[in-house]
Residue frames relative to the residue before (quaternion, step in Angstrom):
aa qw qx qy qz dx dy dz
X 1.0000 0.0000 0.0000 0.0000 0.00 0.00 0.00
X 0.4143 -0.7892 0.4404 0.1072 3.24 -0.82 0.95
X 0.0923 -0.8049 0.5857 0.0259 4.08 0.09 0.80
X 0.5518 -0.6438 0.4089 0.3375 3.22 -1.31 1.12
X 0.5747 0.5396 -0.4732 0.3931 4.09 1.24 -0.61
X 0.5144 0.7261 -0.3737 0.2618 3.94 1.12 -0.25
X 0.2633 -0.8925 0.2794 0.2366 3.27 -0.25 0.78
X 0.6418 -0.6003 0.0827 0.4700 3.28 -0.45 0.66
X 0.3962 0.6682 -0.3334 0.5342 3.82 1.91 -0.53
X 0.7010 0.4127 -0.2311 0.5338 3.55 0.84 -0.66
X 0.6915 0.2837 -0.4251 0.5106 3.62 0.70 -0.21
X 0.5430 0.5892 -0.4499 0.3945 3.59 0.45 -0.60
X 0.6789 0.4953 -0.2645 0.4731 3.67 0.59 -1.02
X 0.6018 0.6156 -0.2441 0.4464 3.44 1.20 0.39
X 0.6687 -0.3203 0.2150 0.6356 2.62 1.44 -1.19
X 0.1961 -0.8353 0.4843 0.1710 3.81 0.07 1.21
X 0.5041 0.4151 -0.6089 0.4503 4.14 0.74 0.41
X 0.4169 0.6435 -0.6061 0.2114 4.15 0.66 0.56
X 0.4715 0.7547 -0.2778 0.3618 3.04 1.23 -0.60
X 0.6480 0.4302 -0.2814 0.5620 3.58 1.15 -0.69
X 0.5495 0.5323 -0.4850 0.4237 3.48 1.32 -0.46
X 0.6523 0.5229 -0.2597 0.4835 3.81 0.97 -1.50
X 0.6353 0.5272 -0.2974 0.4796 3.63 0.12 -0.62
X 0.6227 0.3865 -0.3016 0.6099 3.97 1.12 -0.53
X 0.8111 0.3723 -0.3480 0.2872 3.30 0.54 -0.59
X 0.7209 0.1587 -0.0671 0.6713 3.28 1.45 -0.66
X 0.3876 -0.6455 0.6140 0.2368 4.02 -0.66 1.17
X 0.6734 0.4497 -0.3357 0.4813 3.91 0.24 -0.39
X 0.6761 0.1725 -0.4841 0.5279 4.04 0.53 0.27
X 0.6192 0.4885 -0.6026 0.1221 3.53 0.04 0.87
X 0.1041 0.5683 -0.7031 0.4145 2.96 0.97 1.87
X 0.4839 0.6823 -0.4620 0.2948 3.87 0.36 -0.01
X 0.6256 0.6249 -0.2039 0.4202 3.18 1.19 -1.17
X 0.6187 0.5447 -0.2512 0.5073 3.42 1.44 -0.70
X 0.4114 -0.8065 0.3675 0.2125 3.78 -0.49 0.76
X 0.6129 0.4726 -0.3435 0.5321 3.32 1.57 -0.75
X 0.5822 0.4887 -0.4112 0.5031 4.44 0.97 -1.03
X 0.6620 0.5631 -0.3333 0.3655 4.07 0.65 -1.07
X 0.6036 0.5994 -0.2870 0.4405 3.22 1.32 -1.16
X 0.6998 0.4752 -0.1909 0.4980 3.80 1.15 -1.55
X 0.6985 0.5244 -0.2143 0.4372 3.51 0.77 -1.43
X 0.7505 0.4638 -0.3280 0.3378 3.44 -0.25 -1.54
X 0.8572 0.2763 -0.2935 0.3205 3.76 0.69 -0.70
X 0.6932 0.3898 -0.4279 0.4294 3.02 1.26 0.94
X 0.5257 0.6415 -0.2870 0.4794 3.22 1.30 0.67
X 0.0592 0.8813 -0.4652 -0.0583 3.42 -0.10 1.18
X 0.7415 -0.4413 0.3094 0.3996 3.70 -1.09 0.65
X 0.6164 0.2607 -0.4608 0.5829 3.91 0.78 -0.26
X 0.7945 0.2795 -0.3945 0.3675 3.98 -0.09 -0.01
X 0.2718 0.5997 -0.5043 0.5587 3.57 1.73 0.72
X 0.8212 0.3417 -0.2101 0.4059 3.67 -0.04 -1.04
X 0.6001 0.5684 -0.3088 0.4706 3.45 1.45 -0.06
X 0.4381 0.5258 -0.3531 0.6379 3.48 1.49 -0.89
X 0.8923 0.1991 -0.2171 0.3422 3.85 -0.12 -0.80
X 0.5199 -0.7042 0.3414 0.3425 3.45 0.98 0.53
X 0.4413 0.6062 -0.5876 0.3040 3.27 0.66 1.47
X 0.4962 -0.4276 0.6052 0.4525 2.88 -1.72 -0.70
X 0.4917 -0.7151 0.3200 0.3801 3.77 -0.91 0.83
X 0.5170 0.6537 -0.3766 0.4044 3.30 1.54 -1.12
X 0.6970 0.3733 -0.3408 0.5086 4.15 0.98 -0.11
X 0.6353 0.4771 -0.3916 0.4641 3.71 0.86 -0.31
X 0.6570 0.5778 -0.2384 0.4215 3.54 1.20 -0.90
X 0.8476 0.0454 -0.2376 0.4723 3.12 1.34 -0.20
X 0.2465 0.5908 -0.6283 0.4421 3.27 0.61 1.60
X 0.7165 0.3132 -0.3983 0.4795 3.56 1.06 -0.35
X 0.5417 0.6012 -0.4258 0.4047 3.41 0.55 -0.10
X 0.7531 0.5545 -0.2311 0.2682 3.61 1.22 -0.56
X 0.4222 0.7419 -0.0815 0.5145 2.09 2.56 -1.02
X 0.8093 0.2579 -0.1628 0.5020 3.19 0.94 -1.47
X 0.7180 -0.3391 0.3163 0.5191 3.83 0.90 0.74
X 0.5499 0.6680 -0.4246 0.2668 3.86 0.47 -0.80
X 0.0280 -0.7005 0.6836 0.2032 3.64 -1.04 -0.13
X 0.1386 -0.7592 0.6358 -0.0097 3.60 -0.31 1.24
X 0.6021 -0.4142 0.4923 0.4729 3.79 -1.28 0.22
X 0.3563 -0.6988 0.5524 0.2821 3.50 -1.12 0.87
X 0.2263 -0.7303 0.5906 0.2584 3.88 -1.05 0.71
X 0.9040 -0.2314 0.3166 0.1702 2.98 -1.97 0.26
X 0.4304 -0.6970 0.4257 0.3844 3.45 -0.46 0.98
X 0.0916 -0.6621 0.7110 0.2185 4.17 -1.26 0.53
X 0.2039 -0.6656 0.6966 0.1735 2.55 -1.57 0.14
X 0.6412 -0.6614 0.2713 0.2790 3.74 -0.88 0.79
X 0.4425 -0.6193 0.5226 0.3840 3.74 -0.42 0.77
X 0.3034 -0.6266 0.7114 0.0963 3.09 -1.99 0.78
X 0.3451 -0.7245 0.5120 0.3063 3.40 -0.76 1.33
X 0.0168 -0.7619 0.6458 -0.0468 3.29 -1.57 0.77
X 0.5617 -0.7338 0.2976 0.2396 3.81 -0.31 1.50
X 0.2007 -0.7431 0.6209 0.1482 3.57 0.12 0.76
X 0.3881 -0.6788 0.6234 -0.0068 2.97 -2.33 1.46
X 0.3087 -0.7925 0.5107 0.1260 2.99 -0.67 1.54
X 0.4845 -0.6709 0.4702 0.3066 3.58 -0.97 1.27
X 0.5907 -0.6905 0.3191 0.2693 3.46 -1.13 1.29
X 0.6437 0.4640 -0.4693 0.3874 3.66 1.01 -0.36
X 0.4858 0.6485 -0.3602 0.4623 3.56 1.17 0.44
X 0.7480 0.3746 -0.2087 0.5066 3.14 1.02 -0.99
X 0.5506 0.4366 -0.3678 0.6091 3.43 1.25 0.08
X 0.4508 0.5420 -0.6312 0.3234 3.61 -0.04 0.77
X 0.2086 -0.7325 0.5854 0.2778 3.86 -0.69 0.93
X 0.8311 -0.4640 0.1673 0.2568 2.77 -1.81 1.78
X 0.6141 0.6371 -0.2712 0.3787 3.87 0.94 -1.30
X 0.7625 0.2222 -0.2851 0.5366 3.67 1.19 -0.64
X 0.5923 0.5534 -0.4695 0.3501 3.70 0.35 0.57
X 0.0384 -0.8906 0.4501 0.0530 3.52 -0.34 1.03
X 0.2977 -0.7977 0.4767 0.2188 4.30 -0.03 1.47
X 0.0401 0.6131 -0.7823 -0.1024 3.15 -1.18 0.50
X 0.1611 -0.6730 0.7036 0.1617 3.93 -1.05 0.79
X 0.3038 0.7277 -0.5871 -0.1830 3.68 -1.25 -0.08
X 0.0854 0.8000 -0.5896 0.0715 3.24 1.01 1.36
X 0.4633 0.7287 -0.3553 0.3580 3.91 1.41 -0.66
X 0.7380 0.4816 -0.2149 0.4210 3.10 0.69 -1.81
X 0.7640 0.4678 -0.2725 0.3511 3.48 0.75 -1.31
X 0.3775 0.5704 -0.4745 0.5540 4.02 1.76 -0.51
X 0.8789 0.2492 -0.2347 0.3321 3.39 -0.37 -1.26
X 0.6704 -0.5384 0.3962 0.3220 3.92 0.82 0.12
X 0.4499 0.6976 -0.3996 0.3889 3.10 1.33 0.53
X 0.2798 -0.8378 0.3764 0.2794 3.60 -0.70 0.86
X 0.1716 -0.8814 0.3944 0.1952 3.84 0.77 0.96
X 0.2456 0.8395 -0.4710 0.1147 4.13 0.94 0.51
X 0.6879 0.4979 -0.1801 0.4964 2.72 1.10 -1.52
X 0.6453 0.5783 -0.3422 0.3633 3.76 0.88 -0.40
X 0.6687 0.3689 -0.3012 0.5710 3.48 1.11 -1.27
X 0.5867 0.6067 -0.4172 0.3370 3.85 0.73 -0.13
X 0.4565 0.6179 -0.3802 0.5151 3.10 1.53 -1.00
X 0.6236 0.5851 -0.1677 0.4905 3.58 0.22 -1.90
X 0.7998 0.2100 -0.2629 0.4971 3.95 -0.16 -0.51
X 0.2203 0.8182 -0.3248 0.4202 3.53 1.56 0.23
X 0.8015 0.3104 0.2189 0.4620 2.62 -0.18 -2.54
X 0.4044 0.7055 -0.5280 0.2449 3.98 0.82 -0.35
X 0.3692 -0.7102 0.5637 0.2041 3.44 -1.10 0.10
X 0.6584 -0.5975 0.1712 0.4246 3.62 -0.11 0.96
X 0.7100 0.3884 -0.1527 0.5673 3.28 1.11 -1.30
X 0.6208 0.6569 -0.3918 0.1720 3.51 0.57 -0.62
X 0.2351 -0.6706 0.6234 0.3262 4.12 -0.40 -0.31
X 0.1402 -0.4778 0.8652 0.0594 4.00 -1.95 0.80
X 0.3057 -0.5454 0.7510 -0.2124 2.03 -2.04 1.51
X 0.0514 -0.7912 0.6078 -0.0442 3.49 -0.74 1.11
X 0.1596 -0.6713 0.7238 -0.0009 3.78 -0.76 0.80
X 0.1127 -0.7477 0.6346 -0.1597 2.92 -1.29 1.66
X 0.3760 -0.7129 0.5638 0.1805 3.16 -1.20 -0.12
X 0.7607 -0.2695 -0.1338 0.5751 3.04 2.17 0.69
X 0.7309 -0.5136 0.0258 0.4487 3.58 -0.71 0.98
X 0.3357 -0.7278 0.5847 0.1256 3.38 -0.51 1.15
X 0.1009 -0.8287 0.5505 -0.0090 3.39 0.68 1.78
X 0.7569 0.4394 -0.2910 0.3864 3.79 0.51 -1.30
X 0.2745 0.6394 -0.5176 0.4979 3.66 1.36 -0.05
X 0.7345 0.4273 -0.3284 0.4125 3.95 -0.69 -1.32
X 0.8063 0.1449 -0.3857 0.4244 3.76 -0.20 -0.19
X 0.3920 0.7073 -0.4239 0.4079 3.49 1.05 0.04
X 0.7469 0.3954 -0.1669 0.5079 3.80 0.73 -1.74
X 0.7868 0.4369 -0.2875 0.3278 3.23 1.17 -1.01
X 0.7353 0.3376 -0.5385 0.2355 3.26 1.09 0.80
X 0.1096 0.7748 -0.4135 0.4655 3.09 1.80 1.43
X 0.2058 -0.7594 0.5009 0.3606 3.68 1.66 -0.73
X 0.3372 0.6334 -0.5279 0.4544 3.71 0.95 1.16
X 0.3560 -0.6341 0.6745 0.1272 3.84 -1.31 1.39
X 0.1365 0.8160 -0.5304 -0.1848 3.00 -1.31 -0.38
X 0.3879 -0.7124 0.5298 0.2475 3.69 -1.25 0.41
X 0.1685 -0.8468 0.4762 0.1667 3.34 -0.92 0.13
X 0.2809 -0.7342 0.6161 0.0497 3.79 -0.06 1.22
X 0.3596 -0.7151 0.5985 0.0336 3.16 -1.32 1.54
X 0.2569 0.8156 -0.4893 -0.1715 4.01 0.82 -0.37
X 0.7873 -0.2276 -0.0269 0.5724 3.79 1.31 0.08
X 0.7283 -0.3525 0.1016 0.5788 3.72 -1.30 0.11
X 0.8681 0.2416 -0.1621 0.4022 3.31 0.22 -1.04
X 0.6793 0.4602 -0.2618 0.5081 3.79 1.12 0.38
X 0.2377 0.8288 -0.4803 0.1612 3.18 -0.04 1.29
X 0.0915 -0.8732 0.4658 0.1105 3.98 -0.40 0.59
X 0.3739 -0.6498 0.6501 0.1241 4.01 -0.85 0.81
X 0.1710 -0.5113 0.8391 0.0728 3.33 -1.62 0.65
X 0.1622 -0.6959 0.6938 -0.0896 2.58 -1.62 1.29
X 0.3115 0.8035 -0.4822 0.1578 3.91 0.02 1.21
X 0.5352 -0.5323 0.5371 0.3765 3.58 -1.15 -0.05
X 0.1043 -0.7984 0.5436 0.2372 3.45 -0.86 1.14
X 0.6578 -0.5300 0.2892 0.4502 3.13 -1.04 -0.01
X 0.6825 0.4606 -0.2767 0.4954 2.86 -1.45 0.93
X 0.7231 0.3906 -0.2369 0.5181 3.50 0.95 -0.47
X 0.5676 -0.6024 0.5540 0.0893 3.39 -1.55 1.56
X 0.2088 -0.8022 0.5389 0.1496 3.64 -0.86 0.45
X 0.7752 -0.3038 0.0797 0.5481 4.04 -0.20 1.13
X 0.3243 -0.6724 0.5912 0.3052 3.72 -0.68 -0.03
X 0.8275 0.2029 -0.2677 0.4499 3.55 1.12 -1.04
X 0.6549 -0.5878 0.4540 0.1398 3.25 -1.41 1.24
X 0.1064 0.8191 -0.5379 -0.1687 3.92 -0.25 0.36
X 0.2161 0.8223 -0.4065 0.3345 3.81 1.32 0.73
X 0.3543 -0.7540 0.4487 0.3234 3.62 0.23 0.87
X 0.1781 -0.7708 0.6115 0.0119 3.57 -1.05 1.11
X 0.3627 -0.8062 0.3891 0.2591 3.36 -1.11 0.45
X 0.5143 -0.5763 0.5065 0.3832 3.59 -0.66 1.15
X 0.6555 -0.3908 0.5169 0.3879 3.50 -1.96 0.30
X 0.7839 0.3076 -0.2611 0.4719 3.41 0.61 -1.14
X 0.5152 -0.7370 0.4192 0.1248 3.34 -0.45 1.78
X 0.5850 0.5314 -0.3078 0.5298 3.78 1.19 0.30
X 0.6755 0.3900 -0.0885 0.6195 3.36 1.16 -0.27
X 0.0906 -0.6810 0.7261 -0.0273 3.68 -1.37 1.48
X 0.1504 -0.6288 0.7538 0.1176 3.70 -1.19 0.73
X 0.1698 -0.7414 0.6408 -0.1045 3.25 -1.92 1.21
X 0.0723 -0.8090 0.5595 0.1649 3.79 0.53 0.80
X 0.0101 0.8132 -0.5765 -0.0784 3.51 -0.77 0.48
X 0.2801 0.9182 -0.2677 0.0824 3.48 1.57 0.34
X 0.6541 0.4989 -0.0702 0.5642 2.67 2.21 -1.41
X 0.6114 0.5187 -0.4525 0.3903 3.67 1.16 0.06
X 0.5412 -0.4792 0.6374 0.2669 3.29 -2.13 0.03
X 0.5004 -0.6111 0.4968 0.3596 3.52 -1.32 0.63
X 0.6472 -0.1360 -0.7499 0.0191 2.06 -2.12 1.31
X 0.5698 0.7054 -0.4010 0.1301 3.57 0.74 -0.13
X 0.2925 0.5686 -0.5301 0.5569 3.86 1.50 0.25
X 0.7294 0.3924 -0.3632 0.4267 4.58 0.12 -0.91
X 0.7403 0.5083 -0.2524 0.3603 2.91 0.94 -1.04
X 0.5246 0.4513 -0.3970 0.6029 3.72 1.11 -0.56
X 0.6967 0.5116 -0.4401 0.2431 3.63 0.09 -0.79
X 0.5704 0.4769 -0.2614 0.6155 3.60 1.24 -1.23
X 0.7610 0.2071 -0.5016 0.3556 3.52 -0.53 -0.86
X 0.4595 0.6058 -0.4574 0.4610 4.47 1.04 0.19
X 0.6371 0.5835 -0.2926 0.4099 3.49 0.78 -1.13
X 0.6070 0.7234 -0.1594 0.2879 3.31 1.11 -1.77
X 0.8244 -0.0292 0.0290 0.5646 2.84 1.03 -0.79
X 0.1346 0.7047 -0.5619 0.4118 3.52 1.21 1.15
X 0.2143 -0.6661 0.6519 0.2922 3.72 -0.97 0.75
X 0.8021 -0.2725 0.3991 0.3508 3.41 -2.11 -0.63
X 0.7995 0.3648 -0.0744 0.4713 3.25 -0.93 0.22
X 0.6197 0.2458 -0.3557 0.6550 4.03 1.17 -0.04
X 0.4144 -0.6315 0.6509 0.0761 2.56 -2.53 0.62
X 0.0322 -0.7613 0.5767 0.2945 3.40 -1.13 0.78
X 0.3216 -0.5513 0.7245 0.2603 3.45 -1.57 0.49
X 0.2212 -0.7887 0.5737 0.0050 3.08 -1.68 1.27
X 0.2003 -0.8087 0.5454 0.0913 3.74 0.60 0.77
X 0.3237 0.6891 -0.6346 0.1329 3.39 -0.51 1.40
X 0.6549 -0.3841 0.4586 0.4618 3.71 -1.58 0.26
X 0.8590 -0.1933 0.0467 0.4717 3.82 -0.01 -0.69
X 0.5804 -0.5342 0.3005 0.5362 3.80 -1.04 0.41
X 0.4873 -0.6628 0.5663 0.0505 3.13 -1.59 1.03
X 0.1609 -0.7804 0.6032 0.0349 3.41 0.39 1.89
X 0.5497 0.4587 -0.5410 0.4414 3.96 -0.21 -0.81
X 0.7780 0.4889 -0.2595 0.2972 4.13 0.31 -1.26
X 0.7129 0.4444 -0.2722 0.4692 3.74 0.95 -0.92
X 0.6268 0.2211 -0.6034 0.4405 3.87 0.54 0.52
X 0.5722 0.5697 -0.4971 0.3177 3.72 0.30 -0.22
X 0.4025 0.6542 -0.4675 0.4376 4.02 1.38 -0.58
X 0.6509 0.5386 -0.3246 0.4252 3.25 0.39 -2.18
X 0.7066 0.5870 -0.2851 0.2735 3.52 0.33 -1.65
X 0.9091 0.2421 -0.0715 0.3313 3.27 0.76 -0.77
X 0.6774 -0.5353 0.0957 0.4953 2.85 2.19 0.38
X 0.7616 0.4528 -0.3212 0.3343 3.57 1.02 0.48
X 0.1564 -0.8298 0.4845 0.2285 3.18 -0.46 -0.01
X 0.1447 -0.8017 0.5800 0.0053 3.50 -1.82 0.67
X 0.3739 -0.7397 0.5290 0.1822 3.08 -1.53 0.32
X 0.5815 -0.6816 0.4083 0.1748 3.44 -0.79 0.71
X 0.2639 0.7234 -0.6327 -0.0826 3.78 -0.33 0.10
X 0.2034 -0.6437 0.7198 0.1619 3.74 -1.08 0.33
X 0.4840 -0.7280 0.4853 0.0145 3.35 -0.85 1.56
X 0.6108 -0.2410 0.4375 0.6144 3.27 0.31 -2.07
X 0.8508 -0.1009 0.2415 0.4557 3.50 -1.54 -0.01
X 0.8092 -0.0828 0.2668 0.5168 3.47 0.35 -1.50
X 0.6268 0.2129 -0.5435 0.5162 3.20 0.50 1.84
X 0.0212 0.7835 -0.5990 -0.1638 3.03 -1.11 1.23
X 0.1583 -0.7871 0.5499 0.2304 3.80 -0.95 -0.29
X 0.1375 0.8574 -0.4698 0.1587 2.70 -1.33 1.62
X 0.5002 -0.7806 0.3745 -0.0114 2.60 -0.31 2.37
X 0.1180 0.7798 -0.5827 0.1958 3.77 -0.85 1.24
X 0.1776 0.6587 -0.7024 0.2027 3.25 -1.14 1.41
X 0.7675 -0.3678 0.3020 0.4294 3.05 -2.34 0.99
X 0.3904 -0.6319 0.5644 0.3600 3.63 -1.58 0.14
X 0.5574 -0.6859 0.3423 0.3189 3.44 -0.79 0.73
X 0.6415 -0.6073 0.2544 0.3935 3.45 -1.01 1.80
């Protein structure tokens, strides 16, 4: 039985012609169809913020897949389809001067199947304390919001049509940004860099790790502090020339220890 908290990696793994079920319901996940966006998307996308991207109610998206997949769920309530209506941005927003508002669009990427995470991460990266990102979509970038918010980032969401919608993303007031730091620090023992990546969303634990590698000299080690070992990350190591060792801490700490392979 399918449940609307299921993600969408979890329904697919059921049965991957669901996808034709999603893709009817919402024209924007047939970036699904695309193995490398499915690969990024599907496991952080669950089926109540599936039915939000497509302007349902979940209790109807939840069971179109269930019907799909043989189930017989309680039937819900008739919907009827939202009518798009332009959403007002709240004036201390509009009174930000132009210098602290930084656009990232990837309505492009998402038309053509492109998975654009790693970009607007890049972008929430690089913000300036005071400043505010903006994201343009091509629909509500629902799994975004718990993502920023433990970044201690609010956000609004701006309707500007069906398929064109954009989120502010700022610090309200009064609010504290993470305590833990995932910026690679150096160990006492100058031969050795530690990276916590506990507190991030995939891809951005690989991505910190490589853009660390990148410019990691010979002869040092990073230590990668993650919740669990990071299969998607150890054949790409091989790939590019290092190698590591595993250490499984506890429940939820693993270490993993990575340097160049020797010449």
């Amino acid at each position: 039985m399918i449940r609307a908290t299921d993600r969408l990696s979890t329904v697919l793994a059921q049965d991957e012609r669901l996808i034709e079920v999603l893709a009817a319901a919402a024209p924007p996940l047939e970036g699904l169809r695309s193995p490398s966006l499915r690969k990024n998307m599907a496991p952080r996308v669950t089926v109540a913020q599936a039915a939000q991207i497509a302007g349902l109610d979940a209790t109807v998206l939840v069971e179109r897949l269930n019907r799909a997949l043989g189930e017989q769920p309680p039937a819900p309530t008739a919907q009827t389809q939202p009518t798009f209506t332009p959403t007002l941005v709240p004036a201390e927003l509009l009174a930000v001067p132009p210098g602290r508002l930084v656009d990232l669009d990837v309505r492009e990427d998402l038309r053509s199947g492109v998975e654009p995470f790693a970009r607007i991460m890049s972008a929430a990266r690089t913000l300036p304390p005071e400043s505010i990102l903006r994201i343009r979509a091509i629909f509500e970038p629902a799994p975004l919001y718990g993502v920023f918010a433990k970044k201690g980032l609010a956000h609004f969401t701006e309707q500007l049509a069906a398929d064109d919608w954009r989120v502010w993303f700022f610090r309200a007031e009064g609010e504290r940004a993470p305590e833990r730091v995932s910026a690679p620090s150096e160990h006492p023992d100058d031969d050795v860099i530690v990276l916590d990546v506990r507190g991030l969303e995939p891809p951005e634990p690989m991505i910190r790790t490589f853009e660390v590698l990148a410019t990691m000299p010979r002869g040092k080690t990073l230590v990668q502090l993650n919740v669990r070992v990071p299969q998607f990350l150890l054949p790409k190591l091989d790939e590019q020339g290092f190698v590591y060792e595993i250490r499984e801490q506890s429940a939820d700490l693993v270490r993993l220890f990575i340097h160049h392979k020797p010449d």
